[in-house]
C-alpha positions as CSV (number, residue, x, y, z in Angstrom):
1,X,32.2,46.5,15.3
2,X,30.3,44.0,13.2
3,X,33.3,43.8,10.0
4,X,36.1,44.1,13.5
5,X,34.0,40.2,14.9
6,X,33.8,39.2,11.2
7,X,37.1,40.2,10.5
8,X,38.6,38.3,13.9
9,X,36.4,34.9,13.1
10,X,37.6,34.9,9.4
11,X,41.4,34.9,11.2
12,X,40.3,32.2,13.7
13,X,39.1,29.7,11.2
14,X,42.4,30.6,8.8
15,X,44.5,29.6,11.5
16,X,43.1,27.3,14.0
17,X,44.3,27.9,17.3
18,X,44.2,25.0,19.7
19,X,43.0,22.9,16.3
20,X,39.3,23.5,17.2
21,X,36.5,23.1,14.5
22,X,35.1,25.6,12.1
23,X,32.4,26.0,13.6
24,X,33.3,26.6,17.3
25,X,35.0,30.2,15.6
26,X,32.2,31.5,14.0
27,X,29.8,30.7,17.4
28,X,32.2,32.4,19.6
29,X,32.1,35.6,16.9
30,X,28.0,35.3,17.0
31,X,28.2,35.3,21.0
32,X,30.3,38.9,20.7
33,X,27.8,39.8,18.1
34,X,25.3,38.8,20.7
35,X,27.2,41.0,23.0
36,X,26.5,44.2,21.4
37,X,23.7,44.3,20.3
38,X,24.4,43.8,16.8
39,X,21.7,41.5,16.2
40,X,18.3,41.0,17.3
41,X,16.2,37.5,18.3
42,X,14.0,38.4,15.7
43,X,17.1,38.8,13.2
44,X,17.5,34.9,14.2
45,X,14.3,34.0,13.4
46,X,14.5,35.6,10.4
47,X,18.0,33.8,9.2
48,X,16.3,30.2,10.8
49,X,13.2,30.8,8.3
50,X,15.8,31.7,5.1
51,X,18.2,28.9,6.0
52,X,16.2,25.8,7.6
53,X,15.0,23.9,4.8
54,X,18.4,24.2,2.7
55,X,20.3,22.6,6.0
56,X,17.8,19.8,6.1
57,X,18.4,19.3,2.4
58,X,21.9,19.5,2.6
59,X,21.8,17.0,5.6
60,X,19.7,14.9,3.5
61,X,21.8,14.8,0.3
62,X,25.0,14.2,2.4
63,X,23.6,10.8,3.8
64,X,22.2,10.2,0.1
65,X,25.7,10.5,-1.1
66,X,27.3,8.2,2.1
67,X,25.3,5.4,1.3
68,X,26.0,5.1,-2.6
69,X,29.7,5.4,-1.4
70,X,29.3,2.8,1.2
71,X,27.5,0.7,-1.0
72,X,30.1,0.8,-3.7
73,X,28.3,2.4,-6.4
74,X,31.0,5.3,-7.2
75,X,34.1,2.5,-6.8
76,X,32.2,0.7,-9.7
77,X,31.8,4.1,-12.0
78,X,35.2,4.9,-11.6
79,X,36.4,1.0,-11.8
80,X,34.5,1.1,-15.5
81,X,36.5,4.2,-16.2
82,X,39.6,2.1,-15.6
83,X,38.2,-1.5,-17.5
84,X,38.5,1.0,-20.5
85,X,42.8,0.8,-20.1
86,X,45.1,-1.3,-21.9
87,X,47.1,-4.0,-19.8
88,X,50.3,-4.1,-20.3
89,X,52.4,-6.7,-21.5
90,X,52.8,-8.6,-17.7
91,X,49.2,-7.8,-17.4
92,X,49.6,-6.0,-13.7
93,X,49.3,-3.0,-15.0
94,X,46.3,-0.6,-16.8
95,X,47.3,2.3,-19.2
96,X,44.9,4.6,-19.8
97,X,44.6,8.1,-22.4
98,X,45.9,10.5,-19.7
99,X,43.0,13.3,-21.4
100,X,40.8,10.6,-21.6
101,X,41.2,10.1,-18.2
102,X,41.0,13.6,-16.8
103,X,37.7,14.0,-19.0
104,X,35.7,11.1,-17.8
105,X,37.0,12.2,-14.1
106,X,35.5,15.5,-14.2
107,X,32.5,15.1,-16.3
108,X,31.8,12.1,-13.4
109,X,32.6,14.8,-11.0
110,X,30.3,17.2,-12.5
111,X,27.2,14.8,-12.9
112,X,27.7,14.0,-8.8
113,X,28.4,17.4,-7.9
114,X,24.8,18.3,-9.8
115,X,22.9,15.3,-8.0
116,X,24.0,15.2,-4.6
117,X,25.7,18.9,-3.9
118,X,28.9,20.1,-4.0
119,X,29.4,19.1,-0.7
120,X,28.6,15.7,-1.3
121,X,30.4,15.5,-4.4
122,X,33.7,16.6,-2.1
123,X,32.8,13.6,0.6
124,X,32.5,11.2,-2.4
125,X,35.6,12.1,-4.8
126,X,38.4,13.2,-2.6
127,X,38.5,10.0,-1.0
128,X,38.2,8.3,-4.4
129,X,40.7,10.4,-5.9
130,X,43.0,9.3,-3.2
131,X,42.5,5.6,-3.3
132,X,43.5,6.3,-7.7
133,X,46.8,8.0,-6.2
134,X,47.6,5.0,-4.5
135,X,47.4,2.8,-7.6
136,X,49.8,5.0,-9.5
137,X,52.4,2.6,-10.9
138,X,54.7,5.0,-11.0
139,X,55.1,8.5,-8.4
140,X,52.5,11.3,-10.5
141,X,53.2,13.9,-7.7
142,X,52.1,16.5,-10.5
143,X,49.3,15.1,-11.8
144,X,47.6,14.2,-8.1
145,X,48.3,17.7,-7.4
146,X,46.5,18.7,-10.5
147,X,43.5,16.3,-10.1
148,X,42.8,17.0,-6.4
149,X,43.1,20.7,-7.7
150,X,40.5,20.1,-10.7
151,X,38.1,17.7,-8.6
152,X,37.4,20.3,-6.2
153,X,37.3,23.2,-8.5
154,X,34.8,21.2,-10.5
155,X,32.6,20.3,-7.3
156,X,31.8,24.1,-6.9
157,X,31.8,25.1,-10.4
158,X,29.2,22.5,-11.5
159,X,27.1,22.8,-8.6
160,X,24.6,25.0,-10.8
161,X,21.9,23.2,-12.5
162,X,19.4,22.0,-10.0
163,X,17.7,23.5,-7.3
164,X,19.4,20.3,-4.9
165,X,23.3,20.9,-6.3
166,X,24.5,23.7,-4.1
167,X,23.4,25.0,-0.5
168,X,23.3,28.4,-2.5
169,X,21.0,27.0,-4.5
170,X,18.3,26.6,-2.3
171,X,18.6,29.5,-0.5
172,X,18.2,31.8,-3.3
173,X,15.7,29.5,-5.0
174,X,13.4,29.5,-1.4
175,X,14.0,33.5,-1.2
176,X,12.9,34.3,-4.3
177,X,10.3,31.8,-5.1
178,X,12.2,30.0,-8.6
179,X,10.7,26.9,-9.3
180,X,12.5,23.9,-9.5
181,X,11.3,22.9,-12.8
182,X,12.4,27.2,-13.7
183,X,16.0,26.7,-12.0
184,X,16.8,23.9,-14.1
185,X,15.5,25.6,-17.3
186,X,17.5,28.5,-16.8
187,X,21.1,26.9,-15.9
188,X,21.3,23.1,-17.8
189,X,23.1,25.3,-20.6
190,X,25.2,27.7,-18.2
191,X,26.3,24.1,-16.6
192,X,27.3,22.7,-19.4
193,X,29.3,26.2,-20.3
194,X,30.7,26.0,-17.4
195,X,31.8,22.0,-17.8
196,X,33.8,22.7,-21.2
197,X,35.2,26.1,-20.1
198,X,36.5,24.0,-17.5
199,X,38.0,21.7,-19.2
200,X,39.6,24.2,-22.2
201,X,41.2,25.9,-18.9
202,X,42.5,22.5,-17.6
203,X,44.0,21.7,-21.0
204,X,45.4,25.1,-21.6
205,X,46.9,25.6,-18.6
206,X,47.6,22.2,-17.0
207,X,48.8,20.3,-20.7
208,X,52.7,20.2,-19.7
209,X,51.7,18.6,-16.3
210,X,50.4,15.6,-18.4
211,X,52.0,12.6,-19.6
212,X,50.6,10.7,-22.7
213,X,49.7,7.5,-20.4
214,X,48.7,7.1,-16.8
215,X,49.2,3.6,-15.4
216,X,47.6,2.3,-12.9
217,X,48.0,-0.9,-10.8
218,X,45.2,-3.5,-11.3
219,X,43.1,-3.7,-8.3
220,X,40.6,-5.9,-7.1
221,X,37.0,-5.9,-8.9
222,X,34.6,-3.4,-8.7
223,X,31.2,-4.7,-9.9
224,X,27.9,-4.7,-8.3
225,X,25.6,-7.3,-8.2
226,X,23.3,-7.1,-10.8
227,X,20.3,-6.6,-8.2
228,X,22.1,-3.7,-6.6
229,X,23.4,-2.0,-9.8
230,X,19.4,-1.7,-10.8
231,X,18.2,-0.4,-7.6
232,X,21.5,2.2,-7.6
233,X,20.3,3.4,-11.0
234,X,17.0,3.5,-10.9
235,X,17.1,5.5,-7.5
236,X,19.0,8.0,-9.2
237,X,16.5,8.1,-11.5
238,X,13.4,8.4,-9.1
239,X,15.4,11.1,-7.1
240,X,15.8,13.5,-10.1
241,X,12.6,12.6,-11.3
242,X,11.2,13.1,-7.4
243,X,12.6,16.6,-6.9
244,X,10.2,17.6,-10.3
245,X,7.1,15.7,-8.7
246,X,7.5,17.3,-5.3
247,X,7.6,20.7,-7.1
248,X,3.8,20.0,-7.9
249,X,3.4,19.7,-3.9
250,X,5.0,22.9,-2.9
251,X,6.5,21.1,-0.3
252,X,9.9,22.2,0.9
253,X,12.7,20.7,-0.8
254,X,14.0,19.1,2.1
255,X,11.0,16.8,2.2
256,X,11.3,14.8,-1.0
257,X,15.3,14.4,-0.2
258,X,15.0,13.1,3.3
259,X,12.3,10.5,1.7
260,X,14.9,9.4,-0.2
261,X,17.4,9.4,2.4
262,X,15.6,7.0,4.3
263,X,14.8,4.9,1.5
264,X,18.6,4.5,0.9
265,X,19.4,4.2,4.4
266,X,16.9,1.5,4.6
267,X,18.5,0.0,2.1
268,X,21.8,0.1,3.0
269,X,21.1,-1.3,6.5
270,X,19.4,-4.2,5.2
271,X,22.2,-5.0,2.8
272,X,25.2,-5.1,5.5
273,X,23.1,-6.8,8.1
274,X,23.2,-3.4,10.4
275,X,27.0,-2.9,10.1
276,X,28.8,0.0,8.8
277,X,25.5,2.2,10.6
278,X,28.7,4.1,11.9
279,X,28.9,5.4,8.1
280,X,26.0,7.9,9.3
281,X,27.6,9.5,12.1
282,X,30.8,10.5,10.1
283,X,28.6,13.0,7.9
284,X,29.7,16.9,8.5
285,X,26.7,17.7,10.5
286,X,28.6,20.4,12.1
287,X,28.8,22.7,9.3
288,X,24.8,23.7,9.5
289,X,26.0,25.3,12.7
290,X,28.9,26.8,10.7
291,X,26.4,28.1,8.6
292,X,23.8,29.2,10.6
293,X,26.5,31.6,12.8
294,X,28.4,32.7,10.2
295,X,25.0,33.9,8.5
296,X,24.3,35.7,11.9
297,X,27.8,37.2,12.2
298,X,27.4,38.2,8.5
299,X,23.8,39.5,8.8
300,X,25.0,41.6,11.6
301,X,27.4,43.5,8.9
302,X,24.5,44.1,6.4
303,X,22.6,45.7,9.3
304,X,25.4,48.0,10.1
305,X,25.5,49.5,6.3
306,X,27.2,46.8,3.9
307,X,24.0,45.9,2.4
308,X,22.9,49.4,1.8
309,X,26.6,49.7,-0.1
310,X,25.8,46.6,-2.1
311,X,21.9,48.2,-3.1
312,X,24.0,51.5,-3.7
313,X,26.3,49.5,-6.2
314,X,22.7,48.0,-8.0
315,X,21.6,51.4,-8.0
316,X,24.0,52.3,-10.6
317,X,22.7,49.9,-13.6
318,X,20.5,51.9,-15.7
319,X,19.9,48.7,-17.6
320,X,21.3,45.1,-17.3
321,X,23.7,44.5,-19.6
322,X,26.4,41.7,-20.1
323,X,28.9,44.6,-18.6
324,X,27.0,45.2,-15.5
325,X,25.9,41.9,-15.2
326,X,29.5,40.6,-15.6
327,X,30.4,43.4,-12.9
328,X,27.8,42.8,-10.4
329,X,29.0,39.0,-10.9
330,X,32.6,39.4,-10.5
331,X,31.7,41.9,-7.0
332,X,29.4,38.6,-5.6
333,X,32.7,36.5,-6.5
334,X,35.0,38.9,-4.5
335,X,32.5,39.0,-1.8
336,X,32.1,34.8,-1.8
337,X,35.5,34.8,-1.4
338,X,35.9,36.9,1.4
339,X,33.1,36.3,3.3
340,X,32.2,32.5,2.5
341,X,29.5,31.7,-0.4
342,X,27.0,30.9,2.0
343,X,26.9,34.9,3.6
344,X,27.7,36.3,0.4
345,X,24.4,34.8,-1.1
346,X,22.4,36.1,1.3
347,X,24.0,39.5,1.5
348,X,23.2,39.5,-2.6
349,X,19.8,38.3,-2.0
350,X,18.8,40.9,0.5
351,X,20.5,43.5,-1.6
352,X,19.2,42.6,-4.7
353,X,15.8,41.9,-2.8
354,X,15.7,45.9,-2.1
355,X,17.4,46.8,-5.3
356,X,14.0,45.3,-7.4
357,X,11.6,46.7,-4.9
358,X,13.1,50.1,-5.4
359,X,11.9,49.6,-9.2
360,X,15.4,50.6,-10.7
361,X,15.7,47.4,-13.0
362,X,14.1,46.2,-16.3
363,X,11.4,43.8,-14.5
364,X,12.6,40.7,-17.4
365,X,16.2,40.8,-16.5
366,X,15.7,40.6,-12.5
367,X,16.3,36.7,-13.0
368,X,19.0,36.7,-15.0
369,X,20.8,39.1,-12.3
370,X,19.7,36.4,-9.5
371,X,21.4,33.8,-11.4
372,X,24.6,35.8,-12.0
373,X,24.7,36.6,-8.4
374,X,24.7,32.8,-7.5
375,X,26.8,31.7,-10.2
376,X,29.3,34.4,-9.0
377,X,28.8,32.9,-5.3
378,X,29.1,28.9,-6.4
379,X,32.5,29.9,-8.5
380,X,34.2,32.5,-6.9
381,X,33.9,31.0,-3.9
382,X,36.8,28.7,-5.1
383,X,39.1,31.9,-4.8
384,X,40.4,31.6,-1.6
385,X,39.7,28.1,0.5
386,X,37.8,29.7,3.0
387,X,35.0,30.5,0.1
388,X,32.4,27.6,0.3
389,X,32.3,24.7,3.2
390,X,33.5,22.1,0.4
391,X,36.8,23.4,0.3
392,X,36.9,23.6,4.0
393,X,36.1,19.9,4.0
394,X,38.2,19.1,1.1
395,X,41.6,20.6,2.6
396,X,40.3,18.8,6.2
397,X,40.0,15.6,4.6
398,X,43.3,15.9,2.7
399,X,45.4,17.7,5.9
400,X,44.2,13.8,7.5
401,X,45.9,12.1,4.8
402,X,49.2,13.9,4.7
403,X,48.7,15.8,1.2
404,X,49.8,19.2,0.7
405,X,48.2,21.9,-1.6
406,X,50.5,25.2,-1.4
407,X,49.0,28.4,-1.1
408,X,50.6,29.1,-4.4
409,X,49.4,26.3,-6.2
410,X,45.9,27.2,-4.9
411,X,45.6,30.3,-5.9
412,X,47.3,30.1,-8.8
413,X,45.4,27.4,-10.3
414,X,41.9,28.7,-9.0
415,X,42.2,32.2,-10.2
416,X,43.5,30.7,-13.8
417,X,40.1,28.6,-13.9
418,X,37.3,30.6,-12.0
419,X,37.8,34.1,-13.7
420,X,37.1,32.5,-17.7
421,X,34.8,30.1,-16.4
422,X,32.3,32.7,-14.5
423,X,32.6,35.0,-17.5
424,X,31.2,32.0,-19.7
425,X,28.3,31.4,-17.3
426,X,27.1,34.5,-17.0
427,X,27.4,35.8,-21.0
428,X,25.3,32.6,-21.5
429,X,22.8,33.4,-18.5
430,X,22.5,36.7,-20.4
431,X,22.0,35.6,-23.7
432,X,19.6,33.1,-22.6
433,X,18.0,36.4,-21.2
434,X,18.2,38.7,-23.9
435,X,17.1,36.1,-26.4
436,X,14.1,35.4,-24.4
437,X,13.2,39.2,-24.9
438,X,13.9,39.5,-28.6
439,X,12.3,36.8,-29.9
């Protein structure tokens, strides 16, 4: 009964009847699962305790990332990007290295998507990649295609480093106690993998889609004053360096990020004299309740036997190797996929949870396999666009403006970049691994 409710929600949010939100779905499929009996109040409680600091986080990092928009700092980053074209001859138009281009936009991407979570990185790029579009000098109908395509992909693919960068993140990282200063440690280099796969795929695959130049129409300025341009930087700067300090604390993660949030807030206020407040009320809050029912719908089908399939499939690793790491991996993708990242990760955790207390794995490796298990969520999710709540906010946003991403170009251009890419992260998550052991 649980998979039959799963099953009828994961149609309901595919389709939209009556144009309803996400989130309105998956409540009505934890009502039925109410219903039965499926789950228990105390199962609540348990999925509050597992999910309620990485909500308040996410909350936090969202109105992080809505201020620096609203207060121009990501205009000016990508308005330095374009300062770097040549004009041409009238002087009306910038041309710019198209590679060039598509390099500095997704290593951008990647840095914001690492800072202020993929979902922030989605609320902060889309609309900038939209605004670029609309200073095309000429119709790029390919390349827009191909950029909203990357931006995304990138978004979730780069969430990985810290503890902050994904709400997977900070679930797994709460559940099984990895420090902050740890998580960082153990994925900066399976990041940075993940970053150049990326952009050998893009190249490979996406070369014949790119002209030599892109021109763009000059625009008005982008620069910051030079008092705001400190304090943008150098908040950056205390927030990363923050998230470390706090670690020292052992104070939830969210408390150090809604600091901050206010700080910026604070600041923001001050600067416009109390307008553009409204810029608050626009953030997704909805999609913690998402979250929080699809967990329960989920949890539901790991109490009715899927999780003891997924310990079943752990069971089967004598030892972790690159195979059965790369297998367990590629299983969490499919699963991410089907089921959203956010379910998925927790379904893994439990499993894996049970899998180590049942003593069957080398004691040394049981991080790496946590690691490939998230990786597997954060990237495979991109399979299928119900797979993480950035992609559900990416395709809302663009539906709103008019732009249309096929099913076939989806799939097609996800499946070409998240299969190599996830290999990559997880042979270097178990190198890192195995020479930790060696040596």
């Amino acid at each position: 009964m649980a998979f039959l409710i799963f099953i009828t929600t994961l149609l309901l949010i595919i389709w939209k009847p009556f144009r309803l939100k996400v989130w309105i779905y998956t409540s009505l499929g934890t009502i039925f699962v109410f219903a039965f009996k499926l789950i228990t109040y105390e199962d609540v409680k348990e999925i509050f305790d597992l999910t309620w600091d990485s909500s308040l986080t996410l909350i936090g990092l969202i109105i992080i990332s809505l201020c620096l928009e609203n207060m121009g700092f990501f205009d000016y980053l990508v308005g330095k990007i374009l300062q770097r074209g040549k004009e041409s001859g009238d002087g009306t138009v910038l041309e710019l290295n198209t590679r060039k281009f598509c390099v500095q936009i997704i290593i951008l991407t990647a840095l914001t998507s690492a800072l202020f979570a993929n979902d922030g990185a989605v609320l902060i790029f889309t609309p900038l990649m939209v605004a670029l579009f609309a200073r095309f000098a000429k119709a790029e109908a390919k390349l827009a295609t191909v950029l909203l395509l990357t931006s995304a992909f990138v978004c979730d693919a780069a969430s990985l480093p810290l503890v902050v960068s994904n709400l997977t993140n900070i679930i797994t990282a709460g559940y099984f106690e990895l420090t902050f200063a740890s998580f960082a440690a153990t994925m900066i280099l399976p990041t940075i993998a993940s970053v150049i796969t990326m952009l050998i795929c893009f190249f490979i695959g996406c070369s014949r889609l790119l002209p030599p130049v892109i021109s763009f129409k000059k625009g008005g300025s982008t620069e910051l004053s030079p008092a705001l341009k400190r304090f943008c930087f150098g908040f950056i700067l205390c927030f990363v360096v923050g998230l470390f300090a706090a670690e020292l604390t052992s104070a939830p993660v969210c408390v150090p990020v809604l600091c901050f949030a206010a700080v910026i807030t604070i600041v923001m206020l001050v600067k416009n004299k109390g307008h553009n407040a409204k810029i608050l009320l626009k953030a997704p809050y909805d999609i913690v309740i998402f979250s929080f029912t699809l967990y329960l719908i989920v949890f539901a089908m790991y109490k009715g036997g899927l999780g003891q399939q997924l310990v079943n499939i752990y069971g089967n690793m004598s030892h972790i190797s690159l195979v059965e790491m790369l297998s367990t991996a590629y299983i969490s993708a499919a699963g991410a996929a089907i089921f959203n990242n956010l379910p998925m990760i927790m379904l893994g955790n439990l499993a894996l949870n049970d899998f180590f207390v049942a003593g069957s794995a080398i004691s040394a490796s049981h991080d790496s396999l946590i690691y490939s298990h998230l990786a597997a969520c954060n990237i495979g999710a991109k399979l299928t666009p119900i797979g993480s709540l950035s992609t559900l906010l990416w395709l809302g946003f663009l539906e709103k403006r008019g732009f249309a991403i096929s099913v076939k170009q989806y799939f097609r251009f996800n499946f070409t970049m998240a299969i190599p890419v996830l290999f990559v992260v997880v042979a270097v998550i178990w190198l890192q691994d195995y020479l930790v052991q060696i040596l």
